[in-house]
C-alpha positions as CSV (number, residue, x, y, z in Angstrom):
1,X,-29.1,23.8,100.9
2,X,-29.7,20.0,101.6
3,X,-32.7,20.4,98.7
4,X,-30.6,22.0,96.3
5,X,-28.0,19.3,96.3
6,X,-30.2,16.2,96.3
7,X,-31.8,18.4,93.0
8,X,-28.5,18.9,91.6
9,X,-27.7,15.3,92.3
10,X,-30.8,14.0,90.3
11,X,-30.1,16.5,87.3
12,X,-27.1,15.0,87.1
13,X,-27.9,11.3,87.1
14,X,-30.8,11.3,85.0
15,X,-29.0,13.6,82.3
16,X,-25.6,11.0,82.7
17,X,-27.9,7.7,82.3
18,X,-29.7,9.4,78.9
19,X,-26.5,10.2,77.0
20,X,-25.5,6.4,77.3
21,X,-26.1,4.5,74.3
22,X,-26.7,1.2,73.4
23,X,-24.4,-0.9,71.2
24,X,-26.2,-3.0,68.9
25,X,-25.0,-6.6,68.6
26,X,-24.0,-7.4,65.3
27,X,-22.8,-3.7,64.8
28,X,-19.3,-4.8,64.3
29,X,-19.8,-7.4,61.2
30,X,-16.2,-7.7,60.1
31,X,-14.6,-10.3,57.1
32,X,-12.5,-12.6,58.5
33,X,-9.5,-13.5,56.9
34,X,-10.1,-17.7,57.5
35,X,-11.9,-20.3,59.2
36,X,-10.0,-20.3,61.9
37,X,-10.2,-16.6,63.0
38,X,-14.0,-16.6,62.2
39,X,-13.8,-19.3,64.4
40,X,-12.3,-17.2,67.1
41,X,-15.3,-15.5,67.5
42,X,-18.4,-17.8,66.1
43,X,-17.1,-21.4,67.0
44,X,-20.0,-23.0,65.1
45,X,-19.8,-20.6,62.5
46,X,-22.2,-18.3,60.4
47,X,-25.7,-19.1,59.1
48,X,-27.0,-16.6,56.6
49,X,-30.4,-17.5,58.2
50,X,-32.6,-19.6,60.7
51,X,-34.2,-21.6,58.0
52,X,-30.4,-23.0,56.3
53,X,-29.6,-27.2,57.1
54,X,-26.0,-28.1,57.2
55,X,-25.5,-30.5,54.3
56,X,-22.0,-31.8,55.7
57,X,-21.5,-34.2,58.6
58,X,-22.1,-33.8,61.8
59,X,-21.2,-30.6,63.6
60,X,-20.2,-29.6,67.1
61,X,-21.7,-26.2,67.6
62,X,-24.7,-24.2,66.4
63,X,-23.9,-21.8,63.9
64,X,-24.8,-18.0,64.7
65,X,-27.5,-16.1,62.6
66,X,-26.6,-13.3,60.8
67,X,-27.0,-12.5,57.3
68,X,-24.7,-9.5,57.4
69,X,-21.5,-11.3,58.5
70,X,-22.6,-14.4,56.5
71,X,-22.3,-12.1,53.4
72,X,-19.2,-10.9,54.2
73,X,-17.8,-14.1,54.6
74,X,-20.1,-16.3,52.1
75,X,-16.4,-17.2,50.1
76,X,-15.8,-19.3,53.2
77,X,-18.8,-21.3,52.9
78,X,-17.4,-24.8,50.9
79,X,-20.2,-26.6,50.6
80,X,-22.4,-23.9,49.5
81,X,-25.1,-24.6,52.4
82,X,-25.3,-20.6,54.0
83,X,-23.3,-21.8,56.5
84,X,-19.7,-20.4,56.5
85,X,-17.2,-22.1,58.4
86,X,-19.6,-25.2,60.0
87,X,-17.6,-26.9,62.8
């Protein structure tokens, strides 16, 4: 009886631990209504990619990577750089 429950117990785990998924990172690209929301949630912004310079002044933060949310919210890029909402 002792076997059949540590068995039982083992099905179970392994079978519970390989229906868990992971959630990818950038899975939830949203548009932000402003600067300030996107803010929120990226405080040195969005960079479309690795390679973009920021052609304002200095800035605080790093901007995040990711061209997905970047195109979502390229109308809150000013100074047309790829970086949206620079701080």
């Amino acid at each position: 009886m002792k076997k059949f429950a540590t068995i039982l117990l083992s099905i179970t785990l392994i079978l519970g631990i390989s229906t868990i998924s992971p959630v990818p990172t950038d899975a939830a690209a949203q548009k932000f209504a402003n600067c300030k929301e996107l803010n929120k949630v990226y405080a040195g912004g969005v960079a479309k990619d690795a390679k973009v310079k920021n052609k304002g002044g200095k800035t605080k933060y790093k901007p995040t990577v990711s061209s997905e949310i970047y195109n979502l919210n390229s109308g809150k890029d000013r100074d047309k750089d790829g970086i949206a909402c620079e701080r």
